[in-house]
MARBA-3410 file (N, C-alpha, C, O; in Angstrom, 1 decimal):
213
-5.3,5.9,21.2,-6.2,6.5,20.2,-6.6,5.3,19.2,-5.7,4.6,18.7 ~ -7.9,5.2,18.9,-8.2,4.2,18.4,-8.5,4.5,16.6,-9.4,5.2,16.1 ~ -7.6,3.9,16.0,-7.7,5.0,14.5,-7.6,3.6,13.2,-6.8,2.7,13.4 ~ -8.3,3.5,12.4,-8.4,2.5,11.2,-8.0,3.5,9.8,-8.1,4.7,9.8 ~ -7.7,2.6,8.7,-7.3,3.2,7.7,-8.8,2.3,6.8,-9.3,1.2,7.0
-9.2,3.5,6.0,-10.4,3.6,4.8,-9.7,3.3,3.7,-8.6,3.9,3.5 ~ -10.1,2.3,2.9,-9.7,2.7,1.6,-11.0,3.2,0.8,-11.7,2.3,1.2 ~ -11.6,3.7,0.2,-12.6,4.2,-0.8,-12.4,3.4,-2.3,-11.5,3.7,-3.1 ~ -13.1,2.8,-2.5,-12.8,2.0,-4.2,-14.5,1.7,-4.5,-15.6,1.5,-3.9 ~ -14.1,1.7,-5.6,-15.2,1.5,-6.8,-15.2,0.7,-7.8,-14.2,0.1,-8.0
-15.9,0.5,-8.4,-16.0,-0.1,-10.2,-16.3,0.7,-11.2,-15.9,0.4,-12.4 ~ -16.9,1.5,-11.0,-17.8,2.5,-11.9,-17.1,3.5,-12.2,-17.7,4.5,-12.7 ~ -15.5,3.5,-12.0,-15.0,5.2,-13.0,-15.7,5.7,-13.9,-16.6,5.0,-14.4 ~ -15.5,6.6,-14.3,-15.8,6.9,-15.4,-15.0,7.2,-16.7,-15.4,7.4,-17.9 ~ -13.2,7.2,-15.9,-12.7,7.4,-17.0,-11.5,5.8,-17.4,-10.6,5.7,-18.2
-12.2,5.1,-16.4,-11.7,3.7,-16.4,-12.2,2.8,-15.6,-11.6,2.6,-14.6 ~ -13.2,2.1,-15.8,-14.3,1.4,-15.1,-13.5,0.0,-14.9,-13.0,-0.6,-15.8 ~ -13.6,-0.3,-13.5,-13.1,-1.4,-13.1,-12.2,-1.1,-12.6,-11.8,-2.0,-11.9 ~ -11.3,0.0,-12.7,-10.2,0.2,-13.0,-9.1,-0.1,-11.1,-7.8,-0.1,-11.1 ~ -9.8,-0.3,-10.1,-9.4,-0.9,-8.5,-8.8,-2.3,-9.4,-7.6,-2.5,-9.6
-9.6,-3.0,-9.6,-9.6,-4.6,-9.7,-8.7,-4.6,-11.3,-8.9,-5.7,-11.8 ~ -8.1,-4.1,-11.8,-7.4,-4.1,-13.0,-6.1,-4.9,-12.7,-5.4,-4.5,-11.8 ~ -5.8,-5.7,-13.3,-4.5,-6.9,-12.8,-2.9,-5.9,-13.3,-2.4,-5.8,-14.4 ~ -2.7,-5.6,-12.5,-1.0,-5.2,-12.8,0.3,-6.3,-12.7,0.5,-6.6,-11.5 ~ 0.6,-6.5,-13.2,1.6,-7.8,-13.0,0.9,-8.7,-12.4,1.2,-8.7,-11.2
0.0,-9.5,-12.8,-0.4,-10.7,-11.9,-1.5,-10.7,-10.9,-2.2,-11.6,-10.5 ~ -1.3,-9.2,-10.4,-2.7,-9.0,-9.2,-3.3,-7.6,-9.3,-2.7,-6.6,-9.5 ~ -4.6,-7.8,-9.0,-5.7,-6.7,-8.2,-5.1,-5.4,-8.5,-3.9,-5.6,-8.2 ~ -5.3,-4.2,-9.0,-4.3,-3.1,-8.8,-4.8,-2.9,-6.8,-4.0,-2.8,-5.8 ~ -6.0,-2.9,-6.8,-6.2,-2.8,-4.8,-4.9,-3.4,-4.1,-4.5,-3.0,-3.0
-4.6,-4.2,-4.6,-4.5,-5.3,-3.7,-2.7,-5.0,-3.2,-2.1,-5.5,-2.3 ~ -2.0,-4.0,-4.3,-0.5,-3.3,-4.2,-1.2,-2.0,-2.7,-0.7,-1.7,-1.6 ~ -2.7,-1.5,-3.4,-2.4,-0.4,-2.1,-2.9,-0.6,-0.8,-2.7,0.2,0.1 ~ -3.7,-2.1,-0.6,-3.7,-2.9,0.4,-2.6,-3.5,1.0,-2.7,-3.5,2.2 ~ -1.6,-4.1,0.5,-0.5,-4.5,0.4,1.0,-3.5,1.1,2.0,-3.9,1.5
0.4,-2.1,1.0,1.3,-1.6,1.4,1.1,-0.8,2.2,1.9,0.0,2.7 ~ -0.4,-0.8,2.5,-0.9,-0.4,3.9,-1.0,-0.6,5.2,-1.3,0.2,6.2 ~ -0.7,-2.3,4.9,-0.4,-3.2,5.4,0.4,-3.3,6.5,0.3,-4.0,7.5 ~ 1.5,-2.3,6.1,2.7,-2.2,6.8,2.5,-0.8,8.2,3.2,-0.5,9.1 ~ 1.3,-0.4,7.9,1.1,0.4,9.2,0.9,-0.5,10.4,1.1,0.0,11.5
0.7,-1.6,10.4,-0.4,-2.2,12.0,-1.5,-1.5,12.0,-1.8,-1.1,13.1 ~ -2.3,-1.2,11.0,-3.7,-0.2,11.8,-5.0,-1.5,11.2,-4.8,-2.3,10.2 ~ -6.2,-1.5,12.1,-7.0,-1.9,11.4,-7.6,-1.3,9.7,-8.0,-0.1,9.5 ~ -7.7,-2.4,8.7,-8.0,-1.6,7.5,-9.5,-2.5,6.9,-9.9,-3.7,7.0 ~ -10.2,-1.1,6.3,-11.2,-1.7,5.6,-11.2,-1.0,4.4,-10.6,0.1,4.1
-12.2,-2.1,3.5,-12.5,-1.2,2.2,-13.7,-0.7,1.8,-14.4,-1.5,1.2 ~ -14.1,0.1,2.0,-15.3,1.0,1.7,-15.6,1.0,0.0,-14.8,1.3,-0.9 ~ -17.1,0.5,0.0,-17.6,0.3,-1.4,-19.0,0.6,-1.3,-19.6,0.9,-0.2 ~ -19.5,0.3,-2.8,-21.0,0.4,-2.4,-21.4,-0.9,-2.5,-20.7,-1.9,-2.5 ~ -22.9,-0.8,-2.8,-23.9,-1.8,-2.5,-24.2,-2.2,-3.7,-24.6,-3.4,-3.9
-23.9,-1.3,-4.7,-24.2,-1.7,-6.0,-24.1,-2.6,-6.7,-22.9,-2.9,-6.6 ~ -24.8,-3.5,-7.6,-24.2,-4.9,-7.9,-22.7,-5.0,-8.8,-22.1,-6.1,-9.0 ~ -22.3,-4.0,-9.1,-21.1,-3.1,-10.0,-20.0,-3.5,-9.2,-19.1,-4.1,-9.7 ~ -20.0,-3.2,-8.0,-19.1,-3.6,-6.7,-19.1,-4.7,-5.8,-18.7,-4.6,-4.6 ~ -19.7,-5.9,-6.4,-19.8,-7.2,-5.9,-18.3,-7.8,-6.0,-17.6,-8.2,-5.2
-18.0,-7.6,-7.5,-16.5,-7.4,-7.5,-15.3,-7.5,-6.4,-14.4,-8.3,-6.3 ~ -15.7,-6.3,-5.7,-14.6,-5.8,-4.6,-15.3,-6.6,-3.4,-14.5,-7.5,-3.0 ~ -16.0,-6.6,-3.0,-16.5,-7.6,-1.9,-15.9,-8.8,-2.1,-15.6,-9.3,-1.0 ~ -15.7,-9.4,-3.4,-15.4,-10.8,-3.6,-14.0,-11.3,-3.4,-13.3,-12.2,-3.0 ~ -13.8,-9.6,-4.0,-11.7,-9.5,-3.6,-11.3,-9.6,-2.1,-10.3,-10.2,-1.6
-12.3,-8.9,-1.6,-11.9,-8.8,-0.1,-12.1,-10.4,0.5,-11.3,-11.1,1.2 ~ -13.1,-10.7,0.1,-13.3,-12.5,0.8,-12.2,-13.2,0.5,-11.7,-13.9,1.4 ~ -11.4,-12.9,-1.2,-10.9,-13.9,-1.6,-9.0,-13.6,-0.9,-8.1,-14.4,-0.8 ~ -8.9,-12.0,-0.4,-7.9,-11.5,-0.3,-8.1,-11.4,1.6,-7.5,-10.8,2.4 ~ -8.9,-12.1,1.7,-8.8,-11.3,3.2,-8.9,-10.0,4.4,-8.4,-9.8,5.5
-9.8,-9.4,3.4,-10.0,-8.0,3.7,-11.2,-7.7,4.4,-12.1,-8.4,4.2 ~ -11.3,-6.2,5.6,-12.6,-6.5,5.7,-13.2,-5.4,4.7,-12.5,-4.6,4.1 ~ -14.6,-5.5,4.7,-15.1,-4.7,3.1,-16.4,-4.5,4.3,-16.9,-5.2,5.1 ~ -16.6,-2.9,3.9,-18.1,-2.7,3.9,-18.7,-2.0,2.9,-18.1,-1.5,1.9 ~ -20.4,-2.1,3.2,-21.2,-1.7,2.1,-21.8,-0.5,2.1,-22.5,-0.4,3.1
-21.9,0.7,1.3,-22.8,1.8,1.9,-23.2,2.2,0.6,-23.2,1.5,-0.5 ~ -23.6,3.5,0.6,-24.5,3.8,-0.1,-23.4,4.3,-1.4,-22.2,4.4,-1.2 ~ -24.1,4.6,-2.7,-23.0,4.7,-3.9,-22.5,6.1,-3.5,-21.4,6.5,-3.1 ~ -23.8,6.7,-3.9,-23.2,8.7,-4.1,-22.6,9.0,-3.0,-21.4,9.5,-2.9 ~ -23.4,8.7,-1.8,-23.2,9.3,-0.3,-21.7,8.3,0.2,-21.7,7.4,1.0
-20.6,8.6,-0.5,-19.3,8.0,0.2,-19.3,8.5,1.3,-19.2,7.6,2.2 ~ -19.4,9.8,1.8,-19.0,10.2,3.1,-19.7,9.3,4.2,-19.0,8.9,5.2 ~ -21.5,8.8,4.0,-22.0,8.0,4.8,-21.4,6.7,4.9,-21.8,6.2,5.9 ~ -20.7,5.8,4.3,-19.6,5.0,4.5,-18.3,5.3,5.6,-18.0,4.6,6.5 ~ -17.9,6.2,5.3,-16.8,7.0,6.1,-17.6,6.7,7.6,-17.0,6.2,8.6
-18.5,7.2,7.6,-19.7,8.1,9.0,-19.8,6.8,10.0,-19.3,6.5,11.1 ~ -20.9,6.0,8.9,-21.1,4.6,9.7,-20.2,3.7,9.5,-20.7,2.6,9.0 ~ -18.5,3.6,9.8,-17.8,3.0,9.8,-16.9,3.8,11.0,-16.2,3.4,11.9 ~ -17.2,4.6,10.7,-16.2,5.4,12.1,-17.5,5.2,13.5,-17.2,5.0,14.7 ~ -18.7,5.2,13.0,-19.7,5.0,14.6,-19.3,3.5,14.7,-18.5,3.2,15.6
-19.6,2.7,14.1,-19.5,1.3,14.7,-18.3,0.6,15.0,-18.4,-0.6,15.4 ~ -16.8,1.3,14.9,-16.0,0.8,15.6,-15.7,1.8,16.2,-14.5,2.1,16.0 ~ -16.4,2.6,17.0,-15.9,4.0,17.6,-14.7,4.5,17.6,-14.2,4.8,18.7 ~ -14.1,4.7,16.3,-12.9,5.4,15.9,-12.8,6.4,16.5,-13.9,6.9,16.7 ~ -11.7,7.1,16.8,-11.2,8.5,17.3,-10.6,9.2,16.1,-10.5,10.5,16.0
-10.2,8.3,15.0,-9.8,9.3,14.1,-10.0,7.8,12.6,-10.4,6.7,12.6 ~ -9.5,8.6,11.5,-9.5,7.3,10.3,-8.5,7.9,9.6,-8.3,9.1,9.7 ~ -7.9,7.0,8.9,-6.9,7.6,7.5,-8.0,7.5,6.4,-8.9,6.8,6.8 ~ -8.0,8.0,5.2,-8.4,8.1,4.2,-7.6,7.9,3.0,-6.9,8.8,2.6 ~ -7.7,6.5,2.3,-7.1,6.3,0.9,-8.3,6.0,0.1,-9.4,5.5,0.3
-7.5,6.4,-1.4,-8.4,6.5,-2.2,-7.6,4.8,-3.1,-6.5,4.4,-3.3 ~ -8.7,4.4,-3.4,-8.3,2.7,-4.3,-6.8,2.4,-5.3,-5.9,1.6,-5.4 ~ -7.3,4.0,-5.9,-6.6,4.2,-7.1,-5.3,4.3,-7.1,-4.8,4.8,-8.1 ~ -4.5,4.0,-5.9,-2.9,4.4,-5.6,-2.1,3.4,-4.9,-1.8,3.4,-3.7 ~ -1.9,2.7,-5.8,-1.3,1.1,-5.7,-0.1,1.6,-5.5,0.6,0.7,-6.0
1.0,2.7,-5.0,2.0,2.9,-4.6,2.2,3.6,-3.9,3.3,4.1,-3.7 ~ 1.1,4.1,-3.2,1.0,4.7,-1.9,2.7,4.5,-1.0,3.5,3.6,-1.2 ~ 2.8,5.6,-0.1,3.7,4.9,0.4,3.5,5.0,1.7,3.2,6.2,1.8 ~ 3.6,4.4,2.8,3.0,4.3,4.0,3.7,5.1,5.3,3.3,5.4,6.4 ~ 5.3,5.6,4.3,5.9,6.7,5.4,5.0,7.7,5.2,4.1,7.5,5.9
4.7,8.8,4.4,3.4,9.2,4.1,2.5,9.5,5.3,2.4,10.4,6.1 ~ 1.7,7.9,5.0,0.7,7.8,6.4,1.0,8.3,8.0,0.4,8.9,8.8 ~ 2.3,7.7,8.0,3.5,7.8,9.4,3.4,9.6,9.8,2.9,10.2,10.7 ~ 4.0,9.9,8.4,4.2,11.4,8.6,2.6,11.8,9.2,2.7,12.0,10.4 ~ 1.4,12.0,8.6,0.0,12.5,8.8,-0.1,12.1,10.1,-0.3,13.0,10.8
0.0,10.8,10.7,-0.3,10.3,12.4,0.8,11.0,12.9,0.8,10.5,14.1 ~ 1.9,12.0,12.9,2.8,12.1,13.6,2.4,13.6,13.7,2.8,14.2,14.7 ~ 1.6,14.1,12.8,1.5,15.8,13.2,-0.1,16.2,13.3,-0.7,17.2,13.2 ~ -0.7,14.8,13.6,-1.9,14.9,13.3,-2.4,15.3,15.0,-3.2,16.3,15.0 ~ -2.1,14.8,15.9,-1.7,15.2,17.7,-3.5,15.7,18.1,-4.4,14.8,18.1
-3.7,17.4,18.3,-4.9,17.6,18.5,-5.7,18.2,16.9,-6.6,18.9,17.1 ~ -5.5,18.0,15.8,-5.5,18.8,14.8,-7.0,18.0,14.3,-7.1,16.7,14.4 ~ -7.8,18.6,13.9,-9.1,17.9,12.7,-8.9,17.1,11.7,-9.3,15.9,11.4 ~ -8.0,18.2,10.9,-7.3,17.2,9.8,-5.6,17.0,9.4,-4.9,18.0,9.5 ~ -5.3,16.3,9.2,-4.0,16.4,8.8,-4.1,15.5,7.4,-4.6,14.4,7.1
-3.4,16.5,6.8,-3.4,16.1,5.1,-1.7,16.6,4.3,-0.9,17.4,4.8 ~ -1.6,16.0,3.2,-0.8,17.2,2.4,-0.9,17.5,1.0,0.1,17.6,0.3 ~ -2.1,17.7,0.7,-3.1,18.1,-0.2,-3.6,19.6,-0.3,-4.4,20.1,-1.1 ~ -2.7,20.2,1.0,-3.2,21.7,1.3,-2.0,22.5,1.4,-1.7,22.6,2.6 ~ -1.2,23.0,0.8,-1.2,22.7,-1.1,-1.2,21.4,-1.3,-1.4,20.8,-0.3
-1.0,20.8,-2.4,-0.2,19.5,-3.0,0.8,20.1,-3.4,0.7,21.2,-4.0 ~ 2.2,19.5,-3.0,3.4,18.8,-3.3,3.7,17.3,-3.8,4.4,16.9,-4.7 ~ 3.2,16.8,-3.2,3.3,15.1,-3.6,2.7,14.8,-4.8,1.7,15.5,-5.0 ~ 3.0,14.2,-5.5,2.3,13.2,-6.5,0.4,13.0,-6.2,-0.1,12.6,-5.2 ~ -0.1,13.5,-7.1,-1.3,12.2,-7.5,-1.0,10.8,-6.8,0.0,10.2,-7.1
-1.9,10.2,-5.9,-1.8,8.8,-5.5,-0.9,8.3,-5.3,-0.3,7.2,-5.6 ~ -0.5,10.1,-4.0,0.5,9.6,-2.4,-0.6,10.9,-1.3,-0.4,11.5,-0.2 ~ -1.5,10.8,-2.1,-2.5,11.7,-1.1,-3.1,11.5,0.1,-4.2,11.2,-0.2 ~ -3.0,11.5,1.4,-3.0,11.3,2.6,-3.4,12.1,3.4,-2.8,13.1,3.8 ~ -5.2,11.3,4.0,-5.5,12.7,5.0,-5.8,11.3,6.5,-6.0,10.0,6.7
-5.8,12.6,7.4,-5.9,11.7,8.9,-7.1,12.7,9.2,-7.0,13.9,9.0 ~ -8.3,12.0,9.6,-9.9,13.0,9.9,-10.0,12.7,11.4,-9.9,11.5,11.8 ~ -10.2,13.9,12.4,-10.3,13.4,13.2,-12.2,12.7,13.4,-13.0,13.4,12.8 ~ -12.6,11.6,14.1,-13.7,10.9,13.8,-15.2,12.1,14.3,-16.2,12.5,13.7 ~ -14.9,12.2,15.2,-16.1,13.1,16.3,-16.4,14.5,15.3,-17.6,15.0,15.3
-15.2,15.0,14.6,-15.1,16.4,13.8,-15.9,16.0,12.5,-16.7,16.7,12.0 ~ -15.4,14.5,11.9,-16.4,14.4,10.9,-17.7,13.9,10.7,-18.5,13.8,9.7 ~ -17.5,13.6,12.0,-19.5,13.6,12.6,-20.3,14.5,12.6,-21.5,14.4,12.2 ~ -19.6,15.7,13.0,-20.1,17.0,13.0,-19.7,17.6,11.7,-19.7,18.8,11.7 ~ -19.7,17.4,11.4,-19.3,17.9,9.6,-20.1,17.1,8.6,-20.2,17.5,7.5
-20.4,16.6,8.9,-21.3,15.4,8.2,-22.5,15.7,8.7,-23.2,15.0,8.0 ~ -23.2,16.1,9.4,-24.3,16.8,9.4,-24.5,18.2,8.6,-25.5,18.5,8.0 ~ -23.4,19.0,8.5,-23.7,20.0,7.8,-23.7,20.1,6.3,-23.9,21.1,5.6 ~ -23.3,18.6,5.9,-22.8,19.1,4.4,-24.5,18.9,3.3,-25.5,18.2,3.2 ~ -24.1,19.7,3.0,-25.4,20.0,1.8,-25.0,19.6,0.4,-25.8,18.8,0.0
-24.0,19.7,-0.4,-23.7,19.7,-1.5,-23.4,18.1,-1.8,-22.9,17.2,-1.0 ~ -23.8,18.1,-3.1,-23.7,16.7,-3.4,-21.9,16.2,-3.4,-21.5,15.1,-3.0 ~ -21.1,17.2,-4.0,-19.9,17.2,-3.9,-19.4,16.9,-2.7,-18.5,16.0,-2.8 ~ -19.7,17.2,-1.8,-19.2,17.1,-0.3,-19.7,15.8,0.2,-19.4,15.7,1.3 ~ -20.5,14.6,-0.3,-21.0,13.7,0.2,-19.9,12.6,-0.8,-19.2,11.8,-0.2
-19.8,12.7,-2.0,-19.2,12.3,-2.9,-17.5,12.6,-2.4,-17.2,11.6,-1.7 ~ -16.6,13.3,-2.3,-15.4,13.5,-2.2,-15.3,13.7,-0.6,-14.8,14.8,-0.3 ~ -15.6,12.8,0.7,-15.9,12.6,1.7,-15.5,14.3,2.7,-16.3,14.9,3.5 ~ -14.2,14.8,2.3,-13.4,15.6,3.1,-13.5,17.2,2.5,-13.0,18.2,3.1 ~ -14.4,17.2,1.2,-14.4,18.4,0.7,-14.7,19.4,1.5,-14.1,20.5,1.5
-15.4,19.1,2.0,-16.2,20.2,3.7,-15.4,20.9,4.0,-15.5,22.1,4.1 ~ -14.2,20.2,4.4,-13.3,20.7,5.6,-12.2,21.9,4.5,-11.6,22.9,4.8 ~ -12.3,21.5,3.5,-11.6,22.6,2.5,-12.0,23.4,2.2,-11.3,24.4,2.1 ~ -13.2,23.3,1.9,-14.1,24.8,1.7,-14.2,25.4,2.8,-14.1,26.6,2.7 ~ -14.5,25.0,4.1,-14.5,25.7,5.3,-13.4,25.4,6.3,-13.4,24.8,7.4
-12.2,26.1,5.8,-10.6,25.9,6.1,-10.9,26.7,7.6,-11.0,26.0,8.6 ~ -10.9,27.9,7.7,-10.8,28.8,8.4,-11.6,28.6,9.6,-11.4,29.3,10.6 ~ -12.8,27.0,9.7,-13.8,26.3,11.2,-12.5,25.6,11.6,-12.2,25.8,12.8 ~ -11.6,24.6,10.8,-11.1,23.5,11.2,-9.4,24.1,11.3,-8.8,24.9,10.6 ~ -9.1,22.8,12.8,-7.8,23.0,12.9,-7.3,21.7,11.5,-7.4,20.5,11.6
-6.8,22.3,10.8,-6.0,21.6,9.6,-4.4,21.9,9.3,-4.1,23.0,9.2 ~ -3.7,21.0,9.3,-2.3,20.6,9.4,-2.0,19.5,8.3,-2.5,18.4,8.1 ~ -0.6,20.7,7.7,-0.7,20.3,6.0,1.2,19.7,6.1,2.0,20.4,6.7 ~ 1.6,19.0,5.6,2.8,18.9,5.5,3.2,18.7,3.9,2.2,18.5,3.3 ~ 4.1,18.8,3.3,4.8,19.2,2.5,5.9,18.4,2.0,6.8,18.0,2.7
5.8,18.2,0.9,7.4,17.4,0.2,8.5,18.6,0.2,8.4,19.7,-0.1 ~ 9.9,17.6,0.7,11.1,18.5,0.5,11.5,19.4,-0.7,12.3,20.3,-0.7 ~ 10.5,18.8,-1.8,10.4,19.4,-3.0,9.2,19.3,-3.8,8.5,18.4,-3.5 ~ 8.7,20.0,-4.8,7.5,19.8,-4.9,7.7,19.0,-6.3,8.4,19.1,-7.3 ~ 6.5,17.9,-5.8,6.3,16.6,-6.9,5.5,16.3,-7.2,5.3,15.1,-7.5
4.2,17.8,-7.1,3.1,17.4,-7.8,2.8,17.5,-9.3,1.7,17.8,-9.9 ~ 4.0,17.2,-9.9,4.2,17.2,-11.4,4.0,16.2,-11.8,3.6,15.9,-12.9 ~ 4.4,15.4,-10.6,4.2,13.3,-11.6,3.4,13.1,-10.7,3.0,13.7,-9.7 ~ 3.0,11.6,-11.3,1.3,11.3,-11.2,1.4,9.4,-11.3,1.7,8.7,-12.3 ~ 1.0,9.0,-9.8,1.4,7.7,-9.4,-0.8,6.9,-9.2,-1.2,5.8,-8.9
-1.2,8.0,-9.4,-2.6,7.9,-9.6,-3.1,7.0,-11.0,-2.9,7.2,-12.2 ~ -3.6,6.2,-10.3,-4.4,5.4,-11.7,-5.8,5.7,-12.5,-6.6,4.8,-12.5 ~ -6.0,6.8,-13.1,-7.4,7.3,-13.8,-7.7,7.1,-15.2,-8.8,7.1,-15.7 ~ -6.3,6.9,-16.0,-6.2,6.1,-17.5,-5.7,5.1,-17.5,-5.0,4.6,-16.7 ~ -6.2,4.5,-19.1,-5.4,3.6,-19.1,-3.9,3.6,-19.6,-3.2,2.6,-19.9
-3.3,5.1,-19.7,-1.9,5.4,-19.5,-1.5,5.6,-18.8,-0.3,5.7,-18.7 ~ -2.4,5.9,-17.6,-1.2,5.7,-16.1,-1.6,4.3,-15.6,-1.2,4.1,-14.4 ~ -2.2,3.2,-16.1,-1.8,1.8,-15.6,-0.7,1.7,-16.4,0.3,1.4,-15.7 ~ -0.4,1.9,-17.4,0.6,1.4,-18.3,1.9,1.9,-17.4,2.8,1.1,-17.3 ~ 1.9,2.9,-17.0,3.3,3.5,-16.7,2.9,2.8,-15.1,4.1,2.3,-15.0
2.4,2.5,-14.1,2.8,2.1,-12.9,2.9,0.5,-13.3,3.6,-0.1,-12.5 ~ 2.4,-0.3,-14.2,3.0,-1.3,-14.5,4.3,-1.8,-14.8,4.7,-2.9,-14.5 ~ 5.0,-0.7,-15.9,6.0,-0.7,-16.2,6.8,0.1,-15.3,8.0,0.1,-15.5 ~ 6.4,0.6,-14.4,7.2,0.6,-12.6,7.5,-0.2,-11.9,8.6,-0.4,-11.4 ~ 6.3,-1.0,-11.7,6.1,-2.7,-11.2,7.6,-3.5,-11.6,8.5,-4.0,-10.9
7.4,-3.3,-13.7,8.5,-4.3,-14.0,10.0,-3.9,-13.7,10.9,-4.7,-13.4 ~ 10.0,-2.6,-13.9,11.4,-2.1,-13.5,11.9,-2.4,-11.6,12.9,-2.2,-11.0 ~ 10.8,-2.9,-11.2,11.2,-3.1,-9.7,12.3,-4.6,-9.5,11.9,-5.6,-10.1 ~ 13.8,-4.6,-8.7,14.3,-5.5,-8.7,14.6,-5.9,-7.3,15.7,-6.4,-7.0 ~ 13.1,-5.5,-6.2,13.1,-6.0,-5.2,11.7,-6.0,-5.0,11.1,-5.1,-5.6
10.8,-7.2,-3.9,9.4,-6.7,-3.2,9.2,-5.3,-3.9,10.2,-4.6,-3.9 ~ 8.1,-4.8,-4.4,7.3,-3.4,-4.7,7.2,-2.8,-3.2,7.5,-1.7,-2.9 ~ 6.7,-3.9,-2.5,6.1,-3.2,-1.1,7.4,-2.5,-0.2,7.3,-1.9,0.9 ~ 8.9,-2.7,-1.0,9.8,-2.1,0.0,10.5,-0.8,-0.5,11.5,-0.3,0.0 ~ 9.4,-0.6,-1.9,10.1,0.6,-2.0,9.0,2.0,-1.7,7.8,2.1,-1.6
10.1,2.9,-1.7,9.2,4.0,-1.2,8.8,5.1,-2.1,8.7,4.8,-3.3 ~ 8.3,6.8,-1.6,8.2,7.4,-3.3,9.6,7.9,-3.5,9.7,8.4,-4.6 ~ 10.6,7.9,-2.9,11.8,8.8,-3.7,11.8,7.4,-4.2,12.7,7.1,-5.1
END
């Protein structure tokens, strides 16, 4: 099965602009959830737009070694779309920029129950943390999903489709041994850089070898 991991990043937050390329101890905040994505073997790209706002991340990727493509701003999902037709993916992971502590068993877990299923996520409920969110799409299903979506929301948050219309898609949800969607490893202020930085410094091994417990 031929399957690549997305990351989705931007410059343009709104409630912290720039906030991918924001330096945490020394580097890129991208560049910890590239870094620990790393550790799958899958091919990875970064999905951005065109906009001159995101020359930025294009530049990170040249300067970091990444491959980067370009698509349209609003329409994220058409990034997703024409990235899964041109390397004829069977399926993609989906990360979002903002989660420099991702953790890659995570990803392991979603490819392991993901088998014949459309989606595998564990966002259906959330248990996990904010930015340890992980979905596996199968590619051909969001082809066909991707013609139907109408709502601007659904072009914007790539996967929304398949949640509103739970009851079309085979979707497969897994679950923390406990629920830990109380803390929040997601970077959307500039008080949760402060606190995953001051994670960073409390770290007294490689970041990339630890996990979320």
């Amino acid at each position: 099965m031929k399957i690549a991991v997305i990351v989705q990043a931007r410059m343009t937050s709104q409630r912290l602009p720039g906030k991918v390329l924001m330096p945490l101890v020394g580097q890129p905040m991208l560049a910890y959830t590239l870094q620990r994505l790393g550790q799958l073997d899958l091919p990875m790209i970064v999905a951005t737009s065109k906009q001159p706002s995101d020359d930025a991340i294009a530049a990170f990727c040249v300067e970091y070694h990444y491959e980067c493509f370009r698509g349209d701003e609003r329409d994220v999902a058409s990034r997703f779309r024409t990235i899964a037709k041109r390397r004829r993916l069977d399926a993609f992971v989906r990360i979002c920029g903002d989660s420099p502590l991702i953790d890659p068993a995570l990803v392991r877990q979603a490819l392991q129950i993901f088998a014949d299923a459309d989606l595998a996520t564990n966002v259906l409920p959330r248990s996990f943390p904010a930015g340890q969110s992980v979905e596996v799409v199968d590619a051909a299903t969001f082809l066909t999903a991707y013609a139907k979506m109408e709502e601007p929301d659904d072009f914007e948050h790539v996967t929304r489709y398949f949640y509103r219309h739970v009851a079309d898609y085979r979707i497969r949800n897994f679950e923390a041994p406990r629920d830990l969607s109380a803390h929040r490893f997601a970077v959307d202020t500039a008080d949760d850089a402060r606190r995953i930085e001051a994670l960073l410094l409390a770290m007294t091994r490689p970041q990339s070898t630890y996990g979320l417990e």
